[in-house]
N, C-alpha and C positions, 0 to 999 in steps of 0.2 A: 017774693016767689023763691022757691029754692026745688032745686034739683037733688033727688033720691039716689043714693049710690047704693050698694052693699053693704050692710054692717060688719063689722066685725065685733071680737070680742074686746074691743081696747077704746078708742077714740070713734067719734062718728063718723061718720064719713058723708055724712050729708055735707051739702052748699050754698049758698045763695049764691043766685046768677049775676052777671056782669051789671045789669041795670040796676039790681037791687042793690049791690056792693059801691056802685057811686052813686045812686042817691041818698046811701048812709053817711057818705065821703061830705058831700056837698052841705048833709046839716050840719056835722061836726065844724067843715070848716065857718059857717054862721057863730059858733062859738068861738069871739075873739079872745075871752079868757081862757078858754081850755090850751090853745094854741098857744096862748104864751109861755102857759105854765109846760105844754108839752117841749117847747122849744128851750126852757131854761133849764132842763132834766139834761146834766153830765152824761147820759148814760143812751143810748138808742133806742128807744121808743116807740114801740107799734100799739093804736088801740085796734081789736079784735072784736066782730060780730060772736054770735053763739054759736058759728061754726068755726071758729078758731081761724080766720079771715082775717086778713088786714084793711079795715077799714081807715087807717088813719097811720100818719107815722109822722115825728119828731126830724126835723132839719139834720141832726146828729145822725139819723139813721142811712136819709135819703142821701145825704154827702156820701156817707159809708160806700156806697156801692157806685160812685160818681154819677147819681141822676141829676136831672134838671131840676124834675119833678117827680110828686109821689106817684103820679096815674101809672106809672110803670110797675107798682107794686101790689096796687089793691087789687083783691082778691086772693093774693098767694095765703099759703099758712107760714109758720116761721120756717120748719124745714125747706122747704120749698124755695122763699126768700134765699137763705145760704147755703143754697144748692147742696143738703145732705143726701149722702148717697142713698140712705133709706126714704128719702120722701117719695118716689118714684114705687115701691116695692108693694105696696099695700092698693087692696079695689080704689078707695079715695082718697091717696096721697098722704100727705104729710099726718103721721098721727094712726095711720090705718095698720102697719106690716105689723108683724109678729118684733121686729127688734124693738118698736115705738113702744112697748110695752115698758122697757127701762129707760124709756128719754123724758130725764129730768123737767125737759121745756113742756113738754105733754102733758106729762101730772101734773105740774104746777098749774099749768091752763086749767085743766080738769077741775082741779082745788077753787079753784079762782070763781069757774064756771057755778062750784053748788057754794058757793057766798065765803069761804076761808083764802085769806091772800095765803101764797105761799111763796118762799123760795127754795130751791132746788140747782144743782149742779146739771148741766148738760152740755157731754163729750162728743163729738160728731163730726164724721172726717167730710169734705168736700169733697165733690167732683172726683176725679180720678188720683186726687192728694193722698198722698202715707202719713202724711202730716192734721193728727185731730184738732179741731177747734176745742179749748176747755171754757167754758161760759157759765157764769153765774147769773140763772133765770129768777125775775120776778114776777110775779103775776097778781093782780088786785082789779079786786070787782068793782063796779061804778055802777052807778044808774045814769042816765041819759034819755031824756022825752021819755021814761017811763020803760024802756028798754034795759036789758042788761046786758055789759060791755065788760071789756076783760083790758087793764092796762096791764102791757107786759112790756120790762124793761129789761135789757141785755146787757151784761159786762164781759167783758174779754179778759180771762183767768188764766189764759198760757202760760205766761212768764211766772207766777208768782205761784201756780200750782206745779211746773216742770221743776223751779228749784225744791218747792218743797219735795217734790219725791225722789230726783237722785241724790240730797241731802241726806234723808232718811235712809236711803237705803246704800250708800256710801259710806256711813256712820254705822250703820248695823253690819252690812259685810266685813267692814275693813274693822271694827272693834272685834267681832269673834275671830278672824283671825290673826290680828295679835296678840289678842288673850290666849290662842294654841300656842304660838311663836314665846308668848310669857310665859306660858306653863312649863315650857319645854327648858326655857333656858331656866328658870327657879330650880327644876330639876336638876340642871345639868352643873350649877351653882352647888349644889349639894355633892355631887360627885365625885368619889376621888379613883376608883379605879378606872384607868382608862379605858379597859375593856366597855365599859358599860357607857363610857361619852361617846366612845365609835358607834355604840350601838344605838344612842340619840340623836346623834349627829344629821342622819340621813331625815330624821323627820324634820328637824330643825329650819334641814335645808327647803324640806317640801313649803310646809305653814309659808317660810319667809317668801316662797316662788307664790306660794296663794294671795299672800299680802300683795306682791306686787302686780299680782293678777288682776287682784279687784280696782286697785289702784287705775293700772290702766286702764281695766271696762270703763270707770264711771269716766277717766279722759274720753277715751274713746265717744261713747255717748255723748256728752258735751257738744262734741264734735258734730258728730252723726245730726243731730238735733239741728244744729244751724247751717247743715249742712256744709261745711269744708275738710270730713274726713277723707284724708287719703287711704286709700287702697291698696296694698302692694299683692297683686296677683301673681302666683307662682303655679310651677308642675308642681302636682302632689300625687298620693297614691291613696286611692281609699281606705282601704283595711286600714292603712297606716293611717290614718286620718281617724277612724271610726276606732282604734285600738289605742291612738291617744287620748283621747275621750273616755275611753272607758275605764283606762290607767287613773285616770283621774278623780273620776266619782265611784270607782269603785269599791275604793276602802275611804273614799269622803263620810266625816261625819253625819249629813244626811242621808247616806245609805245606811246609817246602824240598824240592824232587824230586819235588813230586807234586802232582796238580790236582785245583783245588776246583771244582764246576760246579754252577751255579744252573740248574733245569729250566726249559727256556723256554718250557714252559706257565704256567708260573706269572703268574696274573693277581692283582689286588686285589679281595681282601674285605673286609667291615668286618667286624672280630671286637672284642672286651672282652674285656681282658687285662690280665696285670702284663706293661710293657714290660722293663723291668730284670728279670724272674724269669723270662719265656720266652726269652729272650735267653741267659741263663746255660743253661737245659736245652738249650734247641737248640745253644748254641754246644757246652756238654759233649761233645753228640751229634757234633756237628763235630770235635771235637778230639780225643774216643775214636776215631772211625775214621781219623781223620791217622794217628794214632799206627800204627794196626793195618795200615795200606796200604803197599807197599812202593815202595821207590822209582820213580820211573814212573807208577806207579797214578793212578786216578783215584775222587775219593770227590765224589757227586753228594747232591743236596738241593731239598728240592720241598713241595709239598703238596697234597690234593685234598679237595672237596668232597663229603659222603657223608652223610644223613640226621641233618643238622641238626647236623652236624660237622665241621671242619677236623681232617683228619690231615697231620700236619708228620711228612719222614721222612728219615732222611740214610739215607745208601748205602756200603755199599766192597765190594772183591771178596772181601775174607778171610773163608775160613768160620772159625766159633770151633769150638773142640772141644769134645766134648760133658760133659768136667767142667767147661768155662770158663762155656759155659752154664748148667750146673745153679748157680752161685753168682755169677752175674756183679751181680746186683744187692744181694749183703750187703754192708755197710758196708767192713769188714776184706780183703773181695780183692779183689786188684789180681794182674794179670800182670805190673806191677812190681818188684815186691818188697812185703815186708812193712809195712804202715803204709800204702801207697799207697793202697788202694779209697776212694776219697770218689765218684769221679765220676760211674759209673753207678748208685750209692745214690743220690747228692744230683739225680738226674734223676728218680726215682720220685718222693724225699720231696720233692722243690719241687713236682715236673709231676703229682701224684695230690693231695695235701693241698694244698696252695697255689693251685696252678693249675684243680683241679676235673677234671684229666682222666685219661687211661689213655696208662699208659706200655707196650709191648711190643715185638718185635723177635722174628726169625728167621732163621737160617743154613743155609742150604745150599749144597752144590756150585751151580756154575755162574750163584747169583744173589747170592751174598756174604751180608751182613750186612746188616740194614735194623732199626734202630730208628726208632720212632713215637711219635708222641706224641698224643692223640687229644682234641683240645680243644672244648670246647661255646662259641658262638659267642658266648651269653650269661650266664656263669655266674650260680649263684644259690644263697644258702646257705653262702658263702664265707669265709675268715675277715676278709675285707676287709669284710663286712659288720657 
């Protein structure tokens, strides 16, 4: 018997009812070889009805979440099981919302469902966490009493996919700027009027201040990640905060071709901040929309004043697409390439946990891109405390 929800355009949203989902429970468990074989699988194991249901699950999985027993879990779907913030968002849960559309575990069921095993990557934050799950999904069709069942198996990819992306992207930041810092001094090796090494000198100085910039991010991150970065919150002054930033990426390399503008409403206020941690989010925000602007273009930056708030907001005209949006802030994607996504992750995780504020942004025709950052003038509760 199963119960009718709403469709959507993505997963079904249908279910089988509670009676139906353990009387499936109780043939499975008649299978003393499948049980074995489910119990010697390294890896945590759920078998799924053809609604994407948990019918059945592996010792590995039910320890996972400290139960006794499985009855605590049959009938959930996978999202559901580890409480993804998206399972809740859609008419029939796990599988139904508009973000389910990019979740790796989803498809891969799907695949599974019309007879192709698949595996697939799936990023997914819990519960009220800043911190995503990264999992590597499998999924494979079975037959059973003439039924057809979906074994899917879960691994826990964190560790080994976090070093892989601030590897990468440590290694790429920090080699272009010492190949400018290399450029500079080859030049400066060639040199013999002093006039013209004073006139090198000052970039010399900048690159080597970039090197040690990126140097610290990817510490800093590290940090952030495992949670024991310190914070040092100071008085600051906005303009002056919004004017170092813009000093920065304004004659940056990825500005070439295209203009950076400071809003000139922009007055000073006194806010309490990390100067070095809003500096990195807003420049991110700087440097993701460089990137996204096209030649010509102009990517604009500002802040205003709002109910006991400062919103910091950079600007550009590029709308994103509406899959770039549904995942632009997991760790792992990048419009890149692979390994790339730190940047608009490391703007949530410094600018929400660190910094005490709310990160958001919105795309549309005709007004672009606008990421924000939404900071409280006086934090309180912070890990600087």
């Amino acid at each position: 018997m199963t119960t009718a929800v709403l469709e959507t355009n993505h997963a079904s949203a249908e279910r089988a009812d509670n009676e139906t989902v353990k009387a499936h429970f109780e043939q499975l468990q008649e299978d003393a070889t499948l049980n074995i074989v489910l119990d010697a699988m390294p890896q945590h194991v759920a078998v799924l009805n053809e609604h994407r249901q948990v019918i059945a699950a592996n010792t590995s999985l039910v320890d996972l979440f400290g139960l006794d027993q499985v009855d605590k879990i049959l009938g959930m779907r996978p999202g559901e099981l580890l409480d993804c913030q998206n399972s809740d968002k859609g008419p029939g849960g796990c599988g139904t919302s508009e973000s389910c559309r990019t979740c790796g575990a989803v498809n891969a069921i799907i695949s599974a469902q019309n007879g192709v095993a698949a595996t697939d990557t799936c990023q997914l934050t819990v519960g009220d966490s800043s911190e995503p799950l990264d999992l590597s999904v499998t999924a494979s069709p079975v037959e059973f009493n003439g039924r057809s069942l979906t074994i899917l198996s879960v691994q826990d990819m964190a560790d080994e996919n976090r070093r892989k992306v601030l590897e990468r992207t440590f290694f790429h930041d920090v080699l272009n700027a010492a190949g400018g810092a290399s450029g500079i001094a080859n030049v400066l090796n060639e040199v013999e009027d002093m006039d013209e090494v004073q006139e090198f000198a000052p970039l010399l100085v900048s690159v080597t201040e970039q090197l040690i910039g990126e140097i610290h991010a990817q510490r800093d991150m590290l940090a952030a990640e495992r949670g024991d970065l310190t914070v040092k919150m100071e008085d600051c002054c906005t303009k002056k905060l919004l004017t170092k930033v813009w000093n920065t990426y304004a004659n940056h390399p990825v500005a070439e071709g295209r203009h950076l503008e400071l809003d000139s409403a922009v007055v000073d206020k006194p806010i309490r901040t990390s100067k070095a941690l809003f500096q990195r989010v807003l420049g991110n925000m700087v440097k993701n929309a460089l990137e996204a602007t096209t030649t010509g273009g102009t990517v604009r930056m500002g802040f205003e004043h709002r109910d006991g708030q400062y919103i910091f907001w950079v600007n550009n005209p590029a709308v994103m697409p509406q899959e770039i949006q549904l995942q632009v802030f997991n760790r792992s994607f990048s419009t890149k390439g692979s390994g790339r996504g730190i940047g608009t992750y490391s703007i949530r995780l410094l600018g929400e946990k660190y910094l005490g504020g709310q990160v958001s942004f919105d795309s549309f025709e005709g007004a672009g891109t606008t990421f924000r950052i939404q900071l409280p003038i006086d934090p309180q509760g912070l890990p600087s405390a």
